[in-house]
N, C-alpha and C positions, 0 to 999 in steps of 0.2 A: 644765300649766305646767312643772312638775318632768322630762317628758318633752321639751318642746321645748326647756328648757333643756340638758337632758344633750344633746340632738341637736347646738346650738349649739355645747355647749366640743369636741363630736368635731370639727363639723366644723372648729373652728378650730384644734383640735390637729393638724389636716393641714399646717397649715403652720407655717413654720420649725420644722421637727423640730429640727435642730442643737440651737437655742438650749433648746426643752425637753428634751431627751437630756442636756444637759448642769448645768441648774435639777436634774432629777430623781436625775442622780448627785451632784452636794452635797450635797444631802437624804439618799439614804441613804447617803453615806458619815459626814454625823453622824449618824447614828441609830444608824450602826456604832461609832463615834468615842464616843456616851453610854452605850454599852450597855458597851465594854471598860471605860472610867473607871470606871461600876462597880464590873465586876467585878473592878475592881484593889483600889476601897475595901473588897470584902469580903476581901482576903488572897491573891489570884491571880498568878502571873506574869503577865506582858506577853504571854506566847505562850496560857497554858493563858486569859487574858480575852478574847482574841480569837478562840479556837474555841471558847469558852461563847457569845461574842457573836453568829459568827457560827450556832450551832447552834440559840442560840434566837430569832435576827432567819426562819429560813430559808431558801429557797434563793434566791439573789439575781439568778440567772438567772432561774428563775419569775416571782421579784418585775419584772424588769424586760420581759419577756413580759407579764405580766398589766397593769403599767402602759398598756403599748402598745397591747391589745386596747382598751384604755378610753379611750385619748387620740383616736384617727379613728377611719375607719369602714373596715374591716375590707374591704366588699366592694368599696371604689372602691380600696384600698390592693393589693389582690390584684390588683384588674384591670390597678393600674398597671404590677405585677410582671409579670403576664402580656404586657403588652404591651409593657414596656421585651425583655424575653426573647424575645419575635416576633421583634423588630427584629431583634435579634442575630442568633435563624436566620434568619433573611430574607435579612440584611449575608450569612455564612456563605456562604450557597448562591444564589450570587449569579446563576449562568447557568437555574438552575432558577426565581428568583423571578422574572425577566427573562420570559421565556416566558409563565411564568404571568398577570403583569401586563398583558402585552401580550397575549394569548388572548381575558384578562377585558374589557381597555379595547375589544376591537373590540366584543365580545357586547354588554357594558353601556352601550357609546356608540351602538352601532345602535339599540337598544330605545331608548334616554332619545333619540335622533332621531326617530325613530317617532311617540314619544308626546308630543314639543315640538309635530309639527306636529300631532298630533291633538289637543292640548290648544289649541292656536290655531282649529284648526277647530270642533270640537266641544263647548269646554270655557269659551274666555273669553269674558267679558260685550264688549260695544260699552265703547269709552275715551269716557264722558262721563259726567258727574256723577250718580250713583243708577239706575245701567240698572238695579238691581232692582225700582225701582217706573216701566217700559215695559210697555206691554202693547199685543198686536197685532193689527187685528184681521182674523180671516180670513172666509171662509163655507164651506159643503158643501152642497149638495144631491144628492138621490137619479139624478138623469139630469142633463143638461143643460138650466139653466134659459133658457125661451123668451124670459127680459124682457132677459136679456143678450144683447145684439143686435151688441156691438163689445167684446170683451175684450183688452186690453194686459196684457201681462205673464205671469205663467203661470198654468198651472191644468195639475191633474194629478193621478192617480185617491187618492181617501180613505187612508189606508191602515186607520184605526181602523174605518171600515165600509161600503167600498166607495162607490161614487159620484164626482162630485168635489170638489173642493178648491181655494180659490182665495183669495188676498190685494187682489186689485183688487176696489175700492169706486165705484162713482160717484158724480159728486160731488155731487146733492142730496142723499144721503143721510150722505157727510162734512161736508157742511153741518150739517143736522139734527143728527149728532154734536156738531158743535164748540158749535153754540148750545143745545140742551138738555142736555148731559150735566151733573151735577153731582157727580159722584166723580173726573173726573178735571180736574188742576188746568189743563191742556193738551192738546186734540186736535189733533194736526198729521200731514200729510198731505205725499205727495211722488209723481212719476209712476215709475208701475211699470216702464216702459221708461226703460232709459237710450241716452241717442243721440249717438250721434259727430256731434256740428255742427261747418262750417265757422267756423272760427276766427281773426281776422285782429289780430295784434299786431306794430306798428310795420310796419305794409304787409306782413308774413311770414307767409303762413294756415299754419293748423295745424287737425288733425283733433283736437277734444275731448271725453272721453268727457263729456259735461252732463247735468243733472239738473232739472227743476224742483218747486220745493219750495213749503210754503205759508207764510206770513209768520211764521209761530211757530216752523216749522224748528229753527232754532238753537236759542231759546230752548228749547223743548221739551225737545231731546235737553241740555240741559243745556252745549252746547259754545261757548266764548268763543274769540272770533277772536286771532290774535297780533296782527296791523294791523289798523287802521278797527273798523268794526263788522261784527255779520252783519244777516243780511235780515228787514226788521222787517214787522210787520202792515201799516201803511201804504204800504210796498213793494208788496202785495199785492192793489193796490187797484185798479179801473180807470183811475183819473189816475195812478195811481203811477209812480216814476220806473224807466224800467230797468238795475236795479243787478246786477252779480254779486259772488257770493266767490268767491274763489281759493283751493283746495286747495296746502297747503301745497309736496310734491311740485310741479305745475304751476307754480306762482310760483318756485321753486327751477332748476329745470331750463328755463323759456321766458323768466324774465325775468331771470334772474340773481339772485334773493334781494334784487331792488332795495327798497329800503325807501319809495321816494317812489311807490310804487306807487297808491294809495290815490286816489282822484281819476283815476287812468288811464280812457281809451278805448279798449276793445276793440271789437270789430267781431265780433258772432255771426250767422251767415247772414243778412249785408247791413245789420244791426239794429246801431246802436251802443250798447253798454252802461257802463255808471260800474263802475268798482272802489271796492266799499265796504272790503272785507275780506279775510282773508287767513286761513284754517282753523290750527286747530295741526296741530304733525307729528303724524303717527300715527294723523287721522279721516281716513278717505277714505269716510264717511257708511256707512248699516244694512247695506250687504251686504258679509258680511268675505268679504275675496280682492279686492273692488273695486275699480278706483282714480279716483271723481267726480274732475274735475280743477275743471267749472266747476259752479256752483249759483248759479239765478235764480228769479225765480218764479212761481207758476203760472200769473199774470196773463200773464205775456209767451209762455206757450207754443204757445198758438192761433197767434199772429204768427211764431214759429219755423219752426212745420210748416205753414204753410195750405197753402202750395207743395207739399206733399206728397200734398194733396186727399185727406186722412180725413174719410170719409164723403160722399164724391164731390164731382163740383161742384156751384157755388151752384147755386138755382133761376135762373130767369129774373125779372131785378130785381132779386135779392138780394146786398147787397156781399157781395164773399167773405170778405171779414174776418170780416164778422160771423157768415156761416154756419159759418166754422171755428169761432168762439167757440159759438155754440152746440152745436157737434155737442159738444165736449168737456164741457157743462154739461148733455149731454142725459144723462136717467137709463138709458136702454141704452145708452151707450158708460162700463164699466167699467175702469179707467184707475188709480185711485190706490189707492197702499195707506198706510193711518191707520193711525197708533198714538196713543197717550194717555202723559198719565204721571198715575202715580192720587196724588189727595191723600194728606195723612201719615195714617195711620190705618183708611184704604181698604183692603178687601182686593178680591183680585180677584175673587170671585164676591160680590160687590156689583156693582163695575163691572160685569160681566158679564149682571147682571140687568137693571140700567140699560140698559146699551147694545143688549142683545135687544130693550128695548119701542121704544127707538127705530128699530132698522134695521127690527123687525117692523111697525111702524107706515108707515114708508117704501113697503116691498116690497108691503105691501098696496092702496097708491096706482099702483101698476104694476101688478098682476095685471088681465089683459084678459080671458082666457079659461079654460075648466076646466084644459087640459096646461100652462098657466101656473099653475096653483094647484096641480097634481101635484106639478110639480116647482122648486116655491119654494124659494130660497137660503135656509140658517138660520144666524144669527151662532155663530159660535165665536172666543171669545175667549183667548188663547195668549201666554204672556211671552213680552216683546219685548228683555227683558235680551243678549241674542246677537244678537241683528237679525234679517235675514232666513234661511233657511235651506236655500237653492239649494245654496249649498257644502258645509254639511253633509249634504245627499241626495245629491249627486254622489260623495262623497269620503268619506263615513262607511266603507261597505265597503270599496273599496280597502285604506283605512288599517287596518281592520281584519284585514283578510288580512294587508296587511304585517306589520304587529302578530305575526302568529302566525309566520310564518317567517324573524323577528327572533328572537320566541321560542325557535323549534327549534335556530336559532344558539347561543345562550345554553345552550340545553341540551347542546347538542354540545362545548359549550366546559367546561361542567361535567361532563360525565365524563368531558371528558382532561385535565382539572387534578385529577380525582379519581385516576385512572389513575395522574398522575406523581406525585400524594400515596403511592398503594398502594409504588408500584416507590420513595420514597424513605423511606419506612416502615423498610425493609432495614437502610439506613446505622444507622439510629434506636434499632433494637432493644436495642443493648446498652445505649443509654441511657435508654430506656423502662424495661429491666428493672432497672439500677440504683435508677433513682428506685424502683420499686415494690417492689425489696428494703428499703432506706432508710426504707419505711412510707409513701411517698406513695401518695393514694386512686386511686382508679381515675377517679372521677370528676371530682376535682380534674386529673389529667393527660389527662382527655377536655377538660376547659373549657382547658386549657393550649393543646391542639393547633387546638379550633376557633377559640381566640383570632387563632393563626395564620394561620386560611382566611380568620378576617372579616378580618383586615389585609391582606391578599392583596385579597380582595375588594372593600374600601374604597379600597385605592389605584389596584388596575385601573379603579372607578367614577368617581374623583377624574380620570384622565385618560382617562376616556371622556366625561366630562362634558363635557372640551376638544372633543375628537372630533364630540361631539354637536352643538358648534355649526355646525363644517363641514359635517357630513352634514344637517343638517335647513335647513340654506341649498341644499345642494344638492339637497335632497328639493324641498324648493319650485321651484330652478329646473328641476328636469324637471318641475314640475305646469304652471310658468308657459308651457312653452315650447307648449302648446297654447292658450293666452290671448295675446289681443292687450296686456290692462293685469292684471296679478295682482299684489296685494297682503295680504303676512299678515305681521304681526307676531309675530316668534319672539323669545320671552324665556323667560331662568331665572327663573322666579319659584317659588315655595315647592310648588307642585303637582310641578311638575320636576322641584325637589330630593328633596320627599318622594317621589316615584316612584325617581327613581333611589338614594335611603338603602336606600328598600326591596329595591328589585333586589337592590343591594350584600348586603344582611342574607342573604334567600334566597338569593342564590348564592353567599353563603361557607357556610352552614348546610349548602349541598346539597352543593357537593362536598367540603366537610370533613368531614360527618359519618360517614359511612360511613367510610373510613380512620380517622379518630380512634376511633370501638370500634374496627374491626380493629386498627389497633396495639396498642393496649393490652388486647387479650386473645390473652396468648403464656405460654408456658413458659417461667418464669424461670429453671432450670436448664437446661433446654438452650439458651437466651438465653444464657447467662452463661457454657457452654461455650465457649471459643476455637475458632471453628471449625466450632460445631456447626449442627445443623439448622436452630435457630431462629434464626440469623442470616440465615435465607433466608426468600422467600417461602414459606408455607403454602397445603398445598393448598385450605384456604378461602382463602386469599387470593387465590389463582391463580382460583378460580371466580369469586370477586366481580371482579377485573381482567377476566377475559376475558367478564364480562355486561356489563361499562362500555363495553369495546371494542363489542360486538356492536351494544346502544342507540346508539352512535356512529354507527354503519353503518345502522340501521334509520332514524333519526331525520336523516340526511344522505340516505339515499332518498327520503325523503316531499320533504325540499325540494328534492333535484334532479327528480325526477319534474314537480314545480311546476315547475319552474324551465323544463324540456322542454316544456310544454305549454306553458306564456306564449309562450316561442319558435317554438313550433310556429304558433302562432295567428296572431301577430305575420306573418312569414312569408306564413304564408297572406293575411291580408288586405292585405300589400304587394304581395302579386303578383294581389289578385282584378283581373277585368276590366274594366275601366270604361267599355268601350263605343268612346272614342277615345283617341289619342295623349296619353300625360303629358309626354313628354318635350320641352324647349326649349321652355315654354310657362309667360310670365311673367302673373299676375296682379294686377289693382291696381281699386281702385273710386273712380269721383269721383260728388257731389252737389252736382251744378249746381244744380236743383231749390230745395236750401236757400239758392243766392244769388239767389232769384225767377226763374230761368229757367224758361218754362214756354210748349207748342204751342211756335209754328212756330222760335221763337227758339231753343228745348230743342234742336228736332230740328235746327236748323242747329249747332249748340253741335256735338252728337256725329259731323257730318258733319265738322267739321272735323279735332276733337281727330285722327279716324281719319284723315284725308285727311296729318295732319302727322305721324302715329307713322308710316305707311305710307311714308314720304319717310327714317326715320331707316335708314343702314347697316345690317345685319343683321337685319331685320326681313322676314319672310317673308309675313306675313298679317297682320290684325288685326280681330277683331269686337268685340261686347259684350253682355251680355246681362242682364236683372233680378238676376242671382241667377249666381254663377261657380259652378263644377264642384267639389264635393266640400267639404263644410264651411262654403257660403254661406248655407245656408237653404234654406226650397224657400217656392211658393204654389202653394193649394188650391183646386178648388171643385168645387162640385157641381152637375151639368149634367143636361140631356137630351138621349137622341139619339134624335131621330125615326126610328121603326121597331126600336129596339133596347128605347129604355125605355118606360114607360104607365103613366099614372095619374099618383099620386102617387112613381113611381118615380125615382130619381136613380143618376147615372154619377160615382164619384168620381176626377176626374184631379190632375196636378200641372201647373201652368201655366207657360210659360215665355215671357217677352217678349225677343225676340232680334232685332240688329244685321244686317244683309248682311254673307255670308258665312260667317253662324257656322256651320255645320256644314262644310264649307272648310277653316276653321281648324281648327277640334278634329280632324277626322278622321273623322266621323261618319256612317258610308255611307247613300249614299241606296238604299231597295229598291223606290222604286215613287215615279212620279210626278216633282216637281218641289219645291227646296227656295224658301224666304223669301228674296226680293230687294229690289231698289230699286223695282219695279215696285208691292209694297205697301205702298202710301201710303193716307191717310184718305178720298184722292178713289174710290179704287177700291175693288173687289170685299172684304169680308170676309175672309181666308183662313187658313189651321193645314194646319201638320204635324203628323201623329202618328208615335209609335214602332211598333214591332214590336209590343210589349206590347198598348198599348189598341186597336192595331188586331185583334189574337185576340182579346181580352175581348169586345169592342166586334160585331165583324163576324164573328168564325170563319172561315172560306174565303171569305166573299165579298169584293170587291172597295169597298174603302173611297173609292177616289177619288170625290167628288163627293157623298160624304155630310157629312151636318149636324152641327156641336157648336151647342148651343142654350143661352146662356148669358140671365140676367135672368129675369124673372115673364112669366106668361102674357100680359099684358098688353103687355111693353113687349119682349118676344122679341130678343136680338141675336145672331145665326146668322153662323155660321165656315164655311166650305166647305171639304173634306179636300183639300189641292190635292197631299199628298205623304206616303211613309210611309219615315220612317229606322231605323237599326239604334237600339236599347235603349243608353242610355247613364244614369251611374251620377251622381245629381247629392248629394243632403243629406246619405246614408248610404253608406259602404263594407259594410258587415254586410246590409244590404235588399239583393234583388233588385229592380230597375229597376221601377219602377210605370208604370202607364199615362200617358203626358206629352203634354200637348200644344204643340207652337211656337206664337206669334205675334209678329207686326211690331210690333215698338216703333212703329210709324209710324202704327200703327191703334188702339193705347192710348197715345199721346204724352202724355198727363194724370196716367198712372200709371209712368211713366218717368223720377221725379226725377231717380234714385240707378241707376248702371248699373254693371256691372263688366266693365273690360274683358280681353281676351286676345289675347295678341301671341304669335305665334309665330316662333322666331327660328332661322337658320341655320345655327347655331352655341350655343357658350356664351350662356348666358341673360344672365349678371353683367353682361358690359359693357353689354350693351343697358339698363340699369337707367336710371344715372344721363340718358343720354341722353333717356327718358321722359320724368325729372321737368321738363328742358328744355323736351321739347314740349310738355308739357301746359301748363307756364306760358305759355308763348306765344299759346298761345290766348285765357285765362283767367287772372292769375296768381293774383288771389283765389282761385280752386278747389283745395282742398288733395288731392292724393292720398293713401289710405289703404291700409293693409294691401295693400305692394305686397309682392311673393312670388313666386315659382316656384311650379307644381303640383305638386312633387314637395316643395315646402317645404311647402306648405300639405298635402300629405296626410302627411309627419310630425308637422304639429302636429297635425290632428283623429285619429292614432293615438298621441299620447301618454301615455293610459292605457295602452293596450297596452305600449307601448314602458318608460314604466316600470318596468311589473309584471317585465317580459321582462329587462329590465340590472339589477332593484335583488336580483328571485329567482336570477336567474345568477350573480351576486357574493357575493351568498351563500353559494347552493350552491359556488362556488368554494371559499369560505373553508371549509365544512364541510368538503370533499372533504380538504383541506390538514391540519385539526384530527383526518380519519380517519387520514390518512395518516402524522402524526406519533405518533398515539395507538396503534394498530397496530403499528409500526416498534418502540415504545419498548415495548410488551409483551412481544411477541415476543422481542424482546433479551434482557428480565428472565428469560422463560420461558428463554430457551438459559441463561442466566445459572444459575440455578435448578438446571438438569438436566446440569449439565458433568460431574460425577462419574457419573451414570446415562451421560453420553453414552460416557464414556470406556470405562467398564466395556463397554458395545455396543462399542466400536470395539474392545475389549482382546478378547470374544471373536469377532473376526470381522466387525463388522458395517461395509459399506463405506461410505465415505465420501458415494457414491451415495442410499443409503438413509437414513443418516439427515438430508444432503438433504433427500431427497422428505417424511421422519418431521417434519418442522420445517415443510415445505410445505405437507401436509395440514393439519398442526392449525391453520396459518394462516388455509387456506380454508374450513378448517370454520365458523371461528370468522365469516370471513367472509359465507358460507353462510348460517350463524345468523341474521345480522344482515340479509340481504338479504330473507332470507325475513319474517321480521317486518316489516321494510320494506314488500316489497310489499304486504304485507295491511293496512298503514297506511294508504298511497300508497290503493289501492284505496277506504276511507273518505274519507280528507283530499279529495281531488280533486272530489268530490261537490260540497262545497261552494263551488269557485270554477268547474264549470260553465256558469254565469250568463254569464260575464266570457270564454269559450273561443268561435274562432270555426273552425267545420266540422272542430273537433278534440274527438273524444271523451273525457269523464273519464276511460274507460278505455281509453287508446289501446296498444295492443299493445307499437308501434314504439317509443314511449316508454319505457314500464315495460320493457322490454327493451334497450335501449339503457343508459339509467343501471344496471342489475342487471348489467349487462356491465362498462361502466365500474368499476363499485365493484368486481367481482371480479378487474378488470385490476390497480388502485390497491392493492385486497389480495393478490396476486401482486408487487409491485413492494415493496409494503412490507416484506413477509414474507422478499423474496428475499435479502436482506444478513442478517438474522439465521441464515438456512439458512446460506447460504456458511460463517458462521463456525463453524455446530453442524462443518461436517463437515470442518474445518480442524482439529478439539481434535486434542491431544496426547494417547494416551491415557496416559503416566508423566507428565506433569503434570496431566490430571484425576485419575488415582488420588490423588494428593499434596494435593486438592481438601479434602478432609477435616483 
């Protein structure tokens, strides 16, 4: 108690000192004042009581020292001094603190950029009420299980121990959940694809990303609506009414932030639905980056897509409504993905036990045969606190690499603020050595000087932190601009701050420390000389300067080397070959399909649409096809080809259902045979093009025309006839070479042709043809919204936007290091000629020409240079290893490269170096002797 109490009166002896400074000199001036009266009454004068007084009071400087150590605290009073006295040098050297601040703010506003959007991605929970008690649940099995007969959504290899990995559930078995579990207080469930539906408000369609969800939805996730309510159990019912919510965003931007919104009638693919509700800002539902605009539920989703004929058409007799409903209720078509929220008390591996005997118990009701029992799905259950985690498997690395070559910025910038610490060290010395004549510690003037770097430090962090928000807005919209909808929320919140304090701390500690010992270990007498030696830099000082510089140059090759190869790559895959024409070739997709068009109606639909873009000015051609060129998708299957394959053997192709014309339009040569026209219709012959590819796979030399692709079971065989073979062309991936593909007539799978995309190609400028589109296609249809319309050369920017990132954010970079080399160099070099004027003079005084020492000031430049490149390389040569994953038909260790920026930096060191040479061989040499 006696302890916190003495803590107490310091710390409030911190403040108003005035008033006690001036309590405590009253006090002993009577104490002085009773001590002479005194000694007056023992027989003293006035003068001899008053130095008895003061000789046995003490000394009263001590006295009021010792007071002070006792009134505050000692170490926050020092710090204050240290820091009121920063400022002052700071104020002082104002073009030096300038520089410095601004070095800092870019370093430490790149990184705290970096790790906002990593902290978004990787780090924050879902915005709803307790995401720490969500849990999610996934499965793995060792191969590919046989009971999953239709899987939505993804799947993608184990990574904890091979096999794979998947979050879609069927829904007897999220049934099963919701009704037996009793740890969790909530199982709610949503479909694992999200799908752009037609969307019709106040007669104006609109393409919407939707979602459907299961009646507890909301509640579940814990999130309350701004307007109306969200989607309740009884929503979710088969009478139930069809209601949606609106995403906050979506209501904002299509309807104006109307408020009487609530009770509205939207129109989803033909379907009228109620507006119940209206999300808060900031959910755009479990997968962050997402942006759900609408959410209805699950009941209405079979009526959404039947037109899309998942899991083929009905039987004969069978309404199709119903068979859609069941295909989505059937336990092999896996489609949803469940989370829970566990009661209070609940831990997860309870749930997790629970919830294994019931999915085990499920999947045991499904097992038909033994390779179904091999390779049975087994629950794994995963916090669902972050939601889904696509974005974080897509974007983890990247952001990591960034990460690191933010890093090396930051580092680059610390050892030329360390640098211009060394070189102003110089000014310092005679006041470094004064104090330390005077008796001040060493170490007390070590904690003086790094007081300095962390203010330096702090206030570069303080306006990097501005900086940061610009840059991590921008960071996002280069991510977005490969996304059709991308949404992350970027906030300062306390992970931010504490990352970027820290930054701050480490990189005033890093480059103040080292110059703070250097300065304060000098020779006080030749310090103190006028003139003397040690007003200059030391040849340790000189060595540690010129290792600062060198790492500067090692550590700006590693990221330009990156920086080269991202570009390299980049490049390359802007220029790979795609088989046909990119140029003047506008894309766009419509889904007639979702407004019930389907057979002969479908195919009169896209007769048209094409019949009236083909009439617009500038319009050269136009087809359409399942799936557009580069970025669309692709479809697979696995076939037989009589006389190639046997047995149980299978032919794996990529399928393509395409329009008349389409190879026409794209450009896509024919080498054999005859392409897809109007003549393939449902009434006539079966028939496919294939490529170059699957025709060598397939046939080798022989002659493909009139052989068979054998699609369906043995029983029910449906056979294509080869009627043509075209050049290799590049559809899902730019990185893949061309797989084996095969064409077919939309006309002869008209069932599976909702959704088409088409391609105009135009005589000219793509732009103006745009707007003219959306004309025509209304005309036909106005209900039918067009979606993600684009250029082909827009659309393969966005599906290379990693690339392209990596390629502008490492180049800017590297720029900025190049800059931080180049000033860091320039201002050694100086220091050095600075340093050696008297050496120079005395060479020029016997003889030596102006020429040489030149060239004496140029070499040590490129030595130094040299140094640094060389460590570089041998950096560069590890570093690069790790971001060959991400490199395409350019090697980690590309020659060109690593040779190229080693050139560069030796150029940039020649350029820096050359103005402090000019000036070595300009000395006077009667004003360098005088030097002294």
């Amino acid at each position: 108690m006696t302890r916190l109490r003495a803590l107490a009166l310091r710390i409030r002896g911190m403040f108003g000192q005035n008033r006690l400074d001036r309590d405590f000199e009253d006090e002993l001036q009577s104490h002085l004042e009773m001590l002479v009266e005194e000694n007056i009454r023992r027989g003293m004068s006035l003068e001899e009581a008053r130095f008895a007084a003061r000789r046995a009071f003490g000394g009263v400087q001590q006295t009021r020292e010792a007071y002070r150590d006792q009134r505050g605290l000692p170490i926050v009073e020092t710090l204050i001094q240290d820091v009121r006295f920063g400022f002052r040098m700071l104020r002082k050297n104002r073009s030096f603190t300038a520089v410095a601040i601004l070095t800092l703010a870019l370093g430490i506003g790149a990184n705290t950029a970096i790790f906002s959007v990593l902290d978004a991605v990787m780090l924050q929970m879902l915005p709803v009420s307790d995401p720490q008690q969500l849990v999610l649940v996934n499965w793995t099995s060792r191969d590919w299980p046989p009971i999953v007969e239709d899987l939505e959504g993804s799947n993608r290899k184990n990574p904890d121990g091979g096999g794979w990995l998947s979050e879609s559930i069927p829904y007897p078995i999220y049934e099963g959940m919701r009704a037996e579990n009793t740890t969790c207080s909530e199982m709610f469930a949503f479909a694992a694809n999200i799908s752009g539906f037609n969307v019709q408000i106040d007669g104006k369609p609109h393409s919407a990303a939707s979602e459907a969800v299961s009646g507890n939805y909301f509640t579940g996730l814990g999130v309350q609506t701004i307007l109306g309510r969200p989607i309740l159990p009884s929503d979710d019912m088969p009478s139930g009414p069809a209601v949606a919510v609106l995403s906050h965003n979506f209501w904002r931007s299509k309807l104006g932030s109307d408020s009487s919104v609530i009770g509205k009638t939207i129109v989803i693919n033909s379907i009228p639905f109620t507006v119940t509700g209206v999300a808060p800002a900031g959910f755009s539902g479990t997968q962050p980056g997402q942006d759900i605009e609408i959410w209805f539920t699950l009941n209405m989703f079979p009526r959404l897509v039947h037109a899309l004929d998942f899991g083929g058409p009905a039987p004969p007799g069978v309404d199709a409504a119903a068979a859609a409903a069941a295909h989505w209720k059937n336990p092999g078509t896996w489609w949803l993905v469940v989370m829970g929220r566990l009661k209070p008390g609940v831990s997860e591996q309870q749930a997790r036990a629970e919830l294994e005997g019931i999915f085990t118990q499920n999947v045991d009701g499904m097992i038909k045969s033994e390779k179904a029992q091999e390779n049975r799905p087994s629950l794994k259950l995963v916090s669902g606190n972050k939601g889904l985690d696509q974005l974080r498997r897509q974007f983890s690395e990247p952001l990591f690499v960034l990460m690191g070559a933010v890093g090396l910025v930051l580092l680059i910038a610390c050892a030329n603020i360390a640098g211009l610490l060394l070189a102003r060290a110089t000014a310092r010395q005679r006041e470094i050595a004064v104090r330390l004549s005077l008796g001040a510690k060493r170490f007390r003037l070590i904690k003086q000087l790094l007081t300095e770097s962390l203010l330096l430090a702090i206030i570069g962090a303080a306006l990097g932190l501005l900086l940061a928000r610009w840059l991590s807005q921008l960071l996002v919209a280069l991510v977005a601009s490969g996304r059709q909808r991308f949404e992350l929320p970027l906030e300062v919140n306390a992970r931010v701050l504490l990352f970027t304090a820290g930054v701050a701390i480490i990189t005033g500690v890093t480059f103040g420390l080292a110059p703070a010992f250097s300065s304060t270990r000098i020779s006080l007498t030749a310090a103190l000389k006028e003139g003397g030696a040690g007003s200059r830099l030391g040849a340790r000082r000189s060595r540690l300067a010129k290792a600062l510089v060198s790492a500067q140059i090692a550590l700006s090759l590693v990221l330009l080397v990156g920086a080269g190869l991202f570009l390299r790559s980049l490049q390359k895959l802007e220029n790979v070959p795609l088989g046909f024409d990119r140029q003047q070739l506008i894309l766009f997709s419509l889904a007639p399909g979702l407004n019930g068009y389907k057979g002969a109606r479908l195919a009169e639909y896209y007769r048209q649409v094409r019949e009236r873009i083909t009439e617009i000015p500038g319009v050269r051609a136009v087809t359409f096809s399942g799936h557009g060129p580069i970025g669309d998708g692709s479809s697979s299957s696995s076939i037989k080809i009589p006389g190639v394959t046997s047995g149980k053997e299978l032919f794996d192709l990529y399928r393509h259902l395409v329009g008349p014309g389409y190879f026409e339009t794209l450009g896509i040569p024919t080498l054999m045979g005859r392409v897809l026209d109007e003549r393939d219709t449902a009434a006539g012959p079966q028939v496919a093009v294939v490529n170059q590819t699957l025709a060598r796979k397939a046939f080798g030399e022989d002659n493909p025309i009139g052989r068979i692709l054998r699609f369906g079971s043995e029983t029910k065989p449906r056979d294509f006839q080869i009627v043509g073979v075209v050049g290799d062309a590049k559809y899902s991936q730019l990185r893949e070479d061309a797989p084996p593909t095969g064409y077919f007539s939309h006309l002869q799978a008209i069932n599976s042709a909702s959704y088409m995309t088409f391609q105009v190609r135009t005589d000219g400028d793509p732009e103006p043809v745009i707007a003219a589109l959306r004309n025509g296609v209304a005309e036909v249809d106005a209900n039918i919204p067009i979606a993600q319309i684009d250029t082909l050369v827009q659309r393969i920017e966005k599906t290379l936007f990693l690339e392209r990132m990596f390629a502008r954010l490492t180049a800017s970079f590297g720029l900025l290091a190049l800059v931080l080399v180049c000033v860091g160099l320039y201002g050694t070099m100086s220091y050095f000629v600075a340093r050696r004027t008297n050496e120079i003079g005395i060479r020029m005084a016997l003889g030596a020409r102006p020429a040489t020492v030149f060239r004496m000031v140029l070499v040590e430049g490129l030595v130094l240079t040299g140094g640094g490149v060389a460590a570089g390389l041998a950096g560069a040569a590890f570093g690069t290893r790790l971001i060959s994953s991400v490199l395409f038909e350019v090697p980690a260790l590309d020659l060109m490269t690593f040779a190229s920026v080693a050139g560069l930096l030796i150029a940039v060191g020649l350029i820096a170096c050359y103005v402090p040479a000019r000036r070595a061989m300009k000395v006077d040499p009667m004003v360098a002797l005088r030097y002294e």
